[in-house]
Structures are given as C-alpha cells and as structure tokens.
C-alpha positions as CSV (number, residue, x, y, z in Angstrom):
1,X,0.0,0.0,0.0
2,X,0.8,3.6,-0.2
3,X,0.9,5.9,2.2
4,X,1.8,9.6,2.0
5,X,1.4,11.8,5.4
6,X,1.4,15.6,5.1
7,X,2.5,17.5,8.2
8,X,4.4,20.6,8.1
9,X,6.6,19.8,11.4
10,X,6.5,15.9,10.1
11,X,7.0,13.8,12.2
12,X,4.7,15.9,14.7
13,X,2.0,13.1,15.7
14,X,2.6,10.4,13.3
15,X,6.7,9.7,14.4
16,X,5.7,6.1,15.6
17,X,2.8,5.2,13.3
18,X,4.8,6.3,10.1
19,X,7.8,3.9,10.9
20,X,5.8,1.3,11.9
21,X,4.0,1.5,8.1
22,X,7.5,1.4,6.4
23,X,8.3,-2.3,8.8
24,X,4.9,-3.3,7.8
25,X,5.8,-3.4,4.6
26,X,4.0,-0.3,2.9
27,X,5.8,2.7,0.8
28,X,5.6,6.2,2.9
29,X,6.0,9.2,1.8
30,X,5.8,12.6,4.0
31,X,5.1,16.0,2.9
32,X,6.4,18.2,5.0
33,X,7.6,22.1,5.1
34,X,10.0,22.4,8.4
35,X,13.4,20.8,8.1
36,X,13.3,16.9,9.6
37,X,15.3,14.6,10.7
38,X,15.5,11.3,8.7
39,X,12.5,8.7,9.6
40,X,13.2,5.2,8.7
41,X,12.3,3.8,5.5
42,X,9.9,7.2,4.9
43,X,10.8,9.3,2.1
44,X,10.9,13.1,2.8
45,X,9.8,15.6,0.6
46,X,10.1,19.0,1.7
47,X,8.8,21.6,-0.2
48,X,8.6,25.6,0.1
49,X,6.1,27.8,0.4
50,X,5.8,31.2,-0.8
51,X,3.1,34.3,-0.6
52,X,2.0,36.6,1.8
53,X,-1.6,37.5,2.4
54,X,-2.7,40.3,0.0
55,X,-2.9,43.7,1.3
56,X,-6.4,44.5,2.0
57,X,-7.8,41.3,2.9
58,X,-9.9,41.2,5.2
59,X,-8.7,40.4,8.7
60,X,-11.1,37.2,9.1
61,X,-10.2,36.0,5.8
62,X,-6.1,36.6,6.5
63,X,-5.9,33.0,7.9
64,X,-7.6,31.4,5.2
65,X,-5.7,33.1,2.9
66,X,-2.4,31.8,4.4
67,X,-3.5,28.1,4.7
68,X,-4.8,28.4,0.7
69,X,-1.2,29.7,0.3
70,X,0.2,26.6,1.7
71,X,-2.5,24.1,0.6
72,X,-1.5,25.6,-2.8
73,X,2.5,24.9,-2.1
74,X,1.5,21.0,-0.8
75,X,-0.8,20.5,-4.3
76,X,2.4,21.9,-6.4
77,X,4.2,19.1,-4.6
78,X,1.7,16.6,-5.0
79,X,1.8,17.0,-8.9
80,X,5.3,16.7,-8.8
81,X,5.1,13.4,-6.9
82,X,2.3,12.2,-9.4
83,X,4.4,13.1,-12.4
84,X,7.2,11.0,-10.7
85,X,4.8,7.8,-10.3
86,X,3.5,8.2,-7.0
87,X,-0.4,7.6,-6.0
88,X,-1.6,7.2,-2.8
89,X,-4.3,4.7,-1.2
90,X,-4.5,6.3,2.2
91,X,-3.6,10.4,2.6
92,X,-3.0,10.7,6.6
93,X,-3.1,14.7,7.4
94,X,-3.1,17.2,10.1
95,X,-4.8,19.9,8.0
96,X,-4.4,22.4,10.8
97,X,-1.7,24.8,8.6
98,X,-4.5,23.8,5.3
99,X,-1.6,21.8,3.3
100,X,-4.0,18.8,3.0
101,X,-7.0,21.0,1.4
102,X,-6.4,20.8,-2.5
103,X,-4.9,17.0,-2.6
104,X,-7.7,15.6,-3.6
105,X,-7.6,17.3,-6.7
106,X,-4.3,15.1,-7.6
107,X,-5.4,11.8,-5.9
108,X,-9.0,11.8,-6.3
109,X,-9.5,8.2,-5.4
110,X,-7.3,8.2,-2.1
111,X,-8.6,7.9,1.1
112,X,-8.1,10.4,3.0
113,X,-7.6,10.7,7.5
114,X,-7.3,14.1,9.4
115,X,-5.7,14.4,12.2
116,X,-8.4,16.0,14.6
117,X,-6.3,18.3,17.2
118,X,-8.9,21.1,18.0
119,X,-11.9,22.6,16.9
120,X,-12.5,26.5,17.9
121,X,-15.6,27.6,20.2
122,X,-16.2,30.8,21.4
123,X,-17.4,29.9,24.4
124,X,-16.2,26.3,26.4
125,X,-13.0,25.6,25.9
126,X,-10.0,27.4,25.7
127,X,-11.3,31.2,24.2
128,X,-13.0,33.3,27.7
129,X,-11.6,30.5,30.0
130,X,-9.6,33.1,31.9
131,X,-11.2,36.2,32.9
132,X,-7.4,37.9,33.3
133,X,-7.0,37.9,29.8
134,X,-10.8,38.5,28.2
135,X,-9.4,39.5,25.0
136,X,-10.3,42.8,23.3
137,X,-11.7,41.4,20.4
138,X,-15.9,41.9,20.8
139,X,-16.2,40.1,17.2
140,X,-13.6,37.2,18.7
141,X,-16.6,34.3,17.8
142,X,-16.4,35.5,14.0
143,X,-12.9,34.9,14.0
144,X,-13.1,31.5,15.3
145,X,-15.7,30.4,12.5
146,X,-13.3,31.8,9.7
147,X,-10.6,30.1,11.5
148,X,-12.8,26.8,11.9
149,X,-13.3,26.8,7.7
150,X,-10.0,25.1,6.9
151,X,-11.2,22.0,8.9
152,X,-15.1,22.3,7.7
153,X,-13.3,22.5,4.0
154,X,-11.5,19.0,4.8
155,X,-15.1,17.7,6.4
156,X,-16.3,17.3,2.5
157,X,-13.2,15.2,1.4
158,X,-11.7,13.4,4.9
159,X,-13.6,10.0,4.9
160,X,-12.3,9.9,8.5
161,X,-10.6,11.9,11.7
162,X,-8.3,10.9,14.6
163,X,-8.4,12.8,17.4
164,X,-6.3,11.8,20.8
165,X,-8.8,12.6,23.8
166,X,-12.5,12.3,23.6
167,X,-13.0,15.9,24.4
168,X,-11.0,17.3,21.6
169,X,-12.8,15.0,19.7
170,X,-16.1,16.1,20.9
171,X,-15.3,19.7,19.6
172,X,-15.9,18.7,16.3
173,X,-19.3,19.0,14.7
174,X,-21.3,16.6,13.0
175,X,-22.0,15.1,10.6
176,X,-18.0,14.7,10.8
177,X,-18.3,14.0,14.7
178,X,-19.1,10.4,14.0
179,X,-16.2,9.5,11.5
180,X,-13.8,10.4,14.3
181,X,-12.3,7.7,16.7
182,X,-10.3,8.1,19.5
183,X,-6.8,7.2,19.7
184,X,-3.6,8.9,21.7
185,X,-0.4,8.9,19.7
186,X,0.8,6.9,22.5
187,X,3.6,7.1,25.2
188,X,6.5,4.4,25.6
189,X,5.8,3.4,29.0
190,X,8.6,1.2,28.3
191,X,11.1,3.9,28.1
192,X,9.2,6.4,30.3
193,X,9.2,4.3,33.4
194,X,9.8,5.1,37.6
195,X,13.6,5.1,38.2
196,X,14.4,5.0,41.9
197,X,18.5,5.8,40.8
198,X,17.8,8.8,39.0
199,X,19.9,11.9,39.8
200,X,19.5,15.4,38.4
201,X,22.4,17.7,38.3
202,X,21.2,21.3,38.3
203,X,23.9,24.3,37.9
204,X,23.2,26.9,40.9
205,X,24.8,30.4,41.8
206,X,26.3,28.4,44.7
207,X,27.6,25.8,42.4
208,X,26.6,22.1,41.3
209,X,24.1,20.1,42.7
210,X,22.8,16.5,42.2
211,X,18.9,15.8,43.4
212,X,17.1,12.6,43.6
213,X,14.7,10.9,44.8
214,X,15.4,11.2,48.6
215,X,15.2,15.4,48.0
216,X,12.2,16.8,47.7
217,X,11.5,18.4,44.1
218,X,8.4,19.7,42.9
219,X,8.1,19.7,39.3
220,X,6.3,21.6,36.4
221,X,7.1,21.1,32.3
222,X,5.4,23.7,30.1
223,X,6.6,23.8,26.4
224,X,7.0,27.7,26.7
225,X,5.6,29.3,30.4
226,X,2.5,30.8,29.3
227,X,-1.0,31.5,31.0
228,X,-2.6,28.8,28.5
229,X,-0.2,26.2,30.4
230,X,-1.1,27.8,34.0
231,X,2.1,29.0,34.5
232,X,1.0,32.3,35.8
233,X,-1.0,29.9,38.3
234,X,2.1,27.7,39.5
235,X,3.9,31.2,40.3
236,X,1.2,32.3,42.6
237,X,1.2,29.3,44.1
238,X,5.0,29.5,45.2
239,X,5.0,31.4,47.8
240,X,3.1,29.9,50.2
241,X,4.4,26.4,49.0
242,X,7.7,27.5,49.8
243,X,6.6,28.7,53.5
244,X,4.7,25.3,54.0
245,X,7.9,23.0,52.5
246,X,11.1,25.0,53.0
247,X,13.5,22.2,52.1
248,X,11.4,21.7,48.7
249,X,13.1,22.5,45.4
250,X,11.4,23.6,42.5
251,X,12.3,22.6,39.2
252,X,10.8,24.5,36.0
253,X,11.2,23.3,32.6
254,X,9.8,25.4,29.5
255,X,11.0,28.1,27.4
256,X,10.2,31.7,27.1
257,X,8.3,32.1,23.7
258,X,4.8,31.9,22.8
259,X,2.8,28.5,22.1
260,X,-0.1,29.6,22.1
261,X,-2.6,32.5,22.9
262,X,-1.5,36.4,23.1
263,X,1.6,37.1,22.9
264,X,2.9,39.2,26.2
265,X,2.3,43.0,26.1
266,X,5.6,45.5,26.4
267,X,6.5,46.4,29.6
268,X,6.3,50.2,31.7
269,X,9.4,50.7,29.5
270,X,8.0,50.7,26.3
271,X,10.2,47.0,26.2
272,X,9.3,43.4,25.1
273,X,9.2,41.0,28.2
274,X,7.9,37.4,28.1
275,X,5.6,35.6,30.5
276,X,8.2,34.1,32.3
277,X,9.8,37.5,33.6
278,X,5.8,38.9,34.2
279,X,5.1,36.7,36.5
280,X,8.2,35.7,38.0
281,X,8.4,39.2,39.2
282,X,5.0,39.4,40.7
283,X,6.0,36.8,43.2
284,X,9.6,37.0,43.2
285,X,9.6,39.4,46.4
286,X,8.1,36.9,48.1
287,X,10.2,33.8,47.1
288,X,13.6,31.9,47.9
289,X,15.0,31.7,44.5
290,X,17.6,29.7,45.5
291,X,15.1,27.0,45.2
292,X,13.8,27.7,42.1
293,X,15.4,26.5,39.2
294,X,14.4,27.5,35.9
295,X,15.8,25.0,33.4
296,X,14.7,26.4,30.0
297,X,14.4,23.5,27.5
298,X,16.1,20.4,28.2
299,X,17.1,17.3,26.1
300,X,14.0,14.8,26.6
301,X,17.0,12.6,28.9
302,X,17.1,15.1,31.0
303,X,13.4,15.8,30.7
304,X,12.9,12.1,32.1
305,X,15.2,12.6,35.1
306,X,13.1,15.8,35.7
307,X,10.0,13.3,36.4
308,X,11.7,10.5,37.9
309,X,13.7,12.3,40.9
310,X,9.9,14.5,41.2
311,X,8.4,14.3,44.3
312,X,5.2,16.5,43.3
313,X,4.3,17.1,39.8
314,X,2.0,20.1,38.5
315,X,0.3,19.8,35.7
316,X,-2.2,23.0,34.5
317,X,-3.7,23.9,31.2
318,X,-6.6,26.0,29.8
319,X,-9.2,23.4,28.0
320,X,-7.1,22.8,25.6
321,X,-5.0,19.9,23.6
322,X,-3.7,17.9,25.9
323,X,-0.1,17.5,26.5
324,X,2.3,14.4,26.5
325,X,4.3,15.7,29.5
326,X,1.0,15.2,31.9
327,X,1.1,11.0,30.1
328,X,4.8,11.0,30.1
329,X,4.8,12.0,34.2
330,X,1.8,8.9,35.0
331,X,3.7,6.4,32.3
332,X,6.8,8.1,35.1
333,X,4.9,7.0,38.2
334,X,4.6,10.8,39.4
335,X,1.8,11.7,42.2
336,X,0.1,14.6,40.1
337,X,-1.1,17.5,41.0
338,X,-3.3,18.7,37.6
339,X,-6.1,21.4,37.1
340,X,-9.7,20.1,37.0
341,X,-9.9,21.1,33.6
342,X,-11.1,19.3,30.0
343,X,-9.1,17.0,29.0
344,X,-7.2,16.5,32.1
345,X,-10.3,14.9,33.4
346,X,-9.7,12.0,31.2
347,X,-6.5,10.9,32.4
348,X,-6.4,12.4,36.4
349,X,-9.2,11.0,38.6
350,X,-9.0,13.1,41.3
351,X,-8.0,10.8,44.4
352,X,-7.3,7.3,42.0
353,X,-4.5,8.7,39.4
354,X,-3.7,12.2,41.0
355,X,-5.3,15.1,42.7
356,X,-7.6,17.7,40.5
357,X,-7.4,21.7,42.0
358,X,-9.0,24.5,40.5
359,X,-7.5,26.3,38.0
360,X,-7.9,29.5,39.0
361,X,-7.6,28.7,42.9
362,X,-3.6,29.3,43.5
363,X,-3.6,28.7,47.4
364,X,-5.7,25.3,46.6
365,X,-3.0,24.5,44.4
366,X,-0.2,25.1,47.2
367,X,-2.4,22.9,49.5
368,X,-2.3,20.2,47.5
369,X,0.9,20.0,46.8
370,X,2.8,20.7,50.2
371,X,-0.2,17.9,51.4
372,X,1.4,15.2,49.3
373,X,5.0,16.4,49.9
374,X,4.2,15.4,53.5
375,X,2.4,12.1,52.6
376,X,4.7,9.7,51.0
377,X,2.4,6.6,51.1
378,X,-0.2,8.9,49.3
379,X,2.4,9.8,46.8
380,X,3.1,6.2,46.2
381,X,-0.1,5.1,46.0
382,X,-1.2,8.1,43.4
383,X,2.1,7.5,41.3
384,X,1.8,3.6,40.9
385,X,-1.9,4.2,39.9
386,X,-0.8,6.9,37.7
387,X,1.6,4.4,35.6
388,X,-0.8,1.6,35.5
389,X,-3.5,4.1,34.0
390,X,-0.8,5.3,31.0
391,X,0.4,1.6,30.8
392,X,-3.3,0.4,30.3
393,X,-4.7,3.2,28.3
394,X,-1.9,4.9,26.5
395,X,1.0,2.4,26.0
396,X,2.1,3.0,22.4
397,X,3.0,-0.4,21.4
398,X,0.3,-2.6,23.1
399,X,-2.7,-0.3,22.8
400,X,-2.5,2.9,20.8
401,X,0.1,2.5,17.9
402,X,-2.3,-1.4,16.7
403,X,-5.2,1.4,16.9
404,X,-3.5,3.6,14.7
405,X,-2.6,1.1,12.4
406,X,-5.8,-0.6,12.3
407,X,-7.5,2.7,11.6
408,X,-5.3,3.4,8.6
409,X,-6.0,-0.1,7.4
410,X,-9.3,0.7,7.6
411,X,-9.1,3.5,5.7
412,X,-7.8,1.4,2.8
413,X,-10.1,-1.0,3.1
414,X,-12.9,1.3,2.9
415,X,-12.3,0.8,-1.4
C-alpha cells in the first residue's frame, strides 16, 4: 500500500505510526515544510512555500488566505510526486496549517484521515476561559468560525478523523463527529518508566548540585511558560508552598516564547518582556529563589530525570489539547497535581491517578501539593496508579500504535 502523510513539522504526531507503516511493509512518503530529521524507511519531501496574504484582505479571511497559500505549495508538490509515479491509497493529514486541502484534486480516489487536534468555540473551551485575559476582540466568535473553515473545508473530502482525547474529539461538529475515533499517539511506557536511581544535576549560583529521589523536588514542564499552560497559576502558588515546605526545590522546565494565545504586552518601559519574567516578578519578592530553578528547555534525557527524581508534579492547562508531559509524568509514576480542567479529566481522577485543584484557585493548588510532599504513602499510591493508568490506556506499542494502524487499514479497506 501507499501511504503519503502531510505535516508541516513531520513527524509531529505520526513519528511512531509512520515507521511502523515502512516495517509493515508499505511505501511512505511525508510531505512536509520544516526541516526533519531522517525517519526510517519514509521518504521526505520537503517543499517551500511562498506568498504573503494580500494587502487589504480582510482580517477574518487573513488566515484562510495563508493556509490556501500553503494548501496551494503542498498541491504543487503533490503533482510533482504524481508526475514522478506516485499515488496514494490512504492520505493521513493534520490539516491544521490547510496543506491537506487541495490533494484531492491530484489523488481523487485516495482515502483520506485528518488528524483532529482542535476545533475552535467561542465559548467552552479554551477562548474566555480566563477572565485575566478577556481579550479585546468583541467580534472574537467571528474569527473562530473563519478560522474553523480550513477543517469544515476537509469535512467534504476526509472520509475519517483521529483525534487523541474524547473531548477534543467532541469539539468537532457533525455530521463529521461520527467519523472520528479516539486514539492517543501513544507514550513508551517502556522507556518512560519510575527510576528510583535517578539523579538530576542542576547548575546553581552556589555551584553544582545533584537531586534525587530522597530530596524533595516539585516539578512543572510547560513547552514555553505561558498562561494557557497555567504558569501564571504555579507562580502564585509558590509562595506559600515554599513557607509550607522550606526544604522543597522547585524545578521549571519550559521556554520563554509563545505557544499559544496572546503574545505578552511591552513592559512600563515601552520593552518586550515574556511571561516568564511577568510573572516571576510578581512573586519573586516573596520567594527563595535559590530554590527555584528555571531550566529552560532540556534534552527529553534530561526531561525524564526531571519526572523520575519528582516528588510532586503540576500539571495546569486552559481546556485545551492535551499535553504528553502530563502521560509522560503517569507512564513516570509521578503523584500529580493537575487542574480540574477538560481534558485533564480523562486521564487524572481526582483521588485514584492524582489530585484535580481548581485552575484559578492558586492557594488550593499550594495545598495540595505541600499535602502530598508530607504524605509519602499517598504519593506512592497516586504514582503507581498513575503508571498503570498510561500503561493500560496509553502504551504506544500494546494499545494505541495497533489502533493507529488498524484505523489506517481501515481506511484502505474502505475501497
């Protein structure tokens, strides 16, 4: 069979299932516009895209217009592939960036899967969530449903979707709803695993040191620190965590750019600032920050000792896609601390795989946390639950990488 995947940060979702294709026998081909490290057995076809949106347009349309620029770049790519002999059965996409729009137009009789990631709502999920940062848009909902017409353009021409939690899922609309299953991209739980030997070596102003599992290090991974992530949230909650565990370290892994949402405003000084630096300094008056060590972004080896030497980890997010860090620390064996937020709900049952706390509740969150720092045989209990949760439902190669591949399969077999 043949198989082409289009995703401009290739591998992004699909590094395990496209592999696992190649072994299986099939011919896989990736479209992809970021550079990419070489995938076994997959061939790579990167391609540019050019074009800016035209002056003029109008500002709902601007995001459209930039997708149909790069929908336009993939389809130029396509009919180069085509010329060269290529045709695939089964098109697997995330059409989020709109490269997967106009490739039916080359491969009419391919079937083609959508990645489902997230579906815009003006109100109930991520957009209004926090009142600190309302927006100033009053016209914000007819943004969203411009935004939303790159994946309501694939609905006509996807014959199915994937989406990894059954709330993102459930932000789709139907009739398209019902061609979705539900399927994580998985977590090696083999490789992700409790280490009781783990050490961390953190640099400090008063030199080296080495933590592990006997110290008492409270943990928190954000792919940038943002508000959608709760970072602003996790700061608040410092202080009095700090009064309540004085011995505690805090470990923060994340960088200072934007992911997602509104990027930070200047500051007094006319100046660019990031999140980090706003709300590090609202707190940091009132903090030891010789216990706080901000990490930036680490190599994922040094990610992994992050959650394995953890003695408390906090997980917040808006409702929003969820992130593998909150799987990787369960598959890890961490006692969680996690907002009670969509789709956390899915994976942290308050009491049986972690504690839920209110999002916007920063003293709750404090609670919680210097609670279990006191309570090892709650922390043990929560983390080994925690693991056999992500070992159960979202182990990669006995539960969601067969789903993945099944689903493909069916997708060819749909002929």
């Amino acid at each position: 069979m043949n198989i082409l995947f289009v995703h401009q940060n290739f591998p992004g979702q699909f590094k395990h299932l496209a592999p696992a294709l190649v072994r299986q026998g099939n011919r896989v081909v990736a479209l992809h516009i970021n550079a990419c490290p070489p995938v076994p057995g997959v061939q790579l076809v990167r391609y540019p895209v050019s074009g800016q949106p035209a002056q003029g347009t109008h500002r709902w349309l601007a995001d459209l217009e930039v997708k149909t620029l790069r929908a336009e770049a993939a389809y130029r790519a396509a009919r180069q592939l085509q010329q060269d002999g290529f045709t695939p059965d089964v098109i697997v996409a995330h059409p989020a960036w709109g490269e997967s729009l106009l490739l039916s137009q080359v491969w009419p009789a391919a079937r083609i899967g959508i990645y489902c990631e997230f579906f815009y709502h003006a109100q109930g999920a991520d957009v209004g969530f926090d009142p600190e940062f309302p927006g100033a848009d009053p016209d914000e909902g007819c943004r969203l449903q411009m935004k939303n017409a790159n994946y309501e353009l694939h609905f006509a021409r996807a014959h199915a979707g994937i989406a990894p939690t059954h709330w993102q899922a459930s932000l789709f609309p139907e009739p398209f709803a019902s061609r979705i299953v539900v399927i994580h991209d998985g977590i090696r739980t083999d490789l992700v695993r409790p280490n009781p030997e783990a050490k961390l070596q953190l640099q400090t102003a008063q030199g080296p040191i080495v933590l592990g599992q006997s110290d008492e290090v409270i943990t928190f991974v954000n792919r940038n620190l943002e508000p959608y992530r709760g970072y602003h949230q996790f700061m608040r909650a410092l202080p009095a965590l700090q009064k309540a565990r004085p011995q505690a370290r805090v470990v923060i892994i994340g960088g200072s750019e934007v992911s997602y949402g509104a990027a930070p405003p200047p500051g007094p000084d006319g100046k660019a600032q990031t999140w980090r630096e706003i709300f590090l300094n609202e707190v940091k008056g009132d903090l030891d920050l010789s216990r706080v060590h901000f990490v930036g972004k680490v190599p994922y080896a040094d990610f992994l000792r992050v959650l394995q030497v953890s003695t408390v980890h906090v997980y917040l997010t808006y409702p929003f896609v969820l992130s593998w860090s909150l799987l990787e620390a369960m598959s890890a064996g961490c006692a969680i601390v996690a907002s009670d937020t969509a789709p956390v709900r899915e994976a942290i049952r308050h009491g049986e795989t972690g504690q839920l706390v209110d999002f916007f509740d920063p003293a709750a969150l404090a609670e919680q946390v210097a609670a279990l720092c006191e309570n090892p045989t709650e922390r043990a209990r929560l983390g080994a639950q925690a693991r056999a949760f992500a070992v159960a439902q979202y182990d990669l190669e006995t539960r969601c990488l067969p789903r993945q591949m099944a689903w493909v399969q069916g997708l060819a077999g749909a002929y």
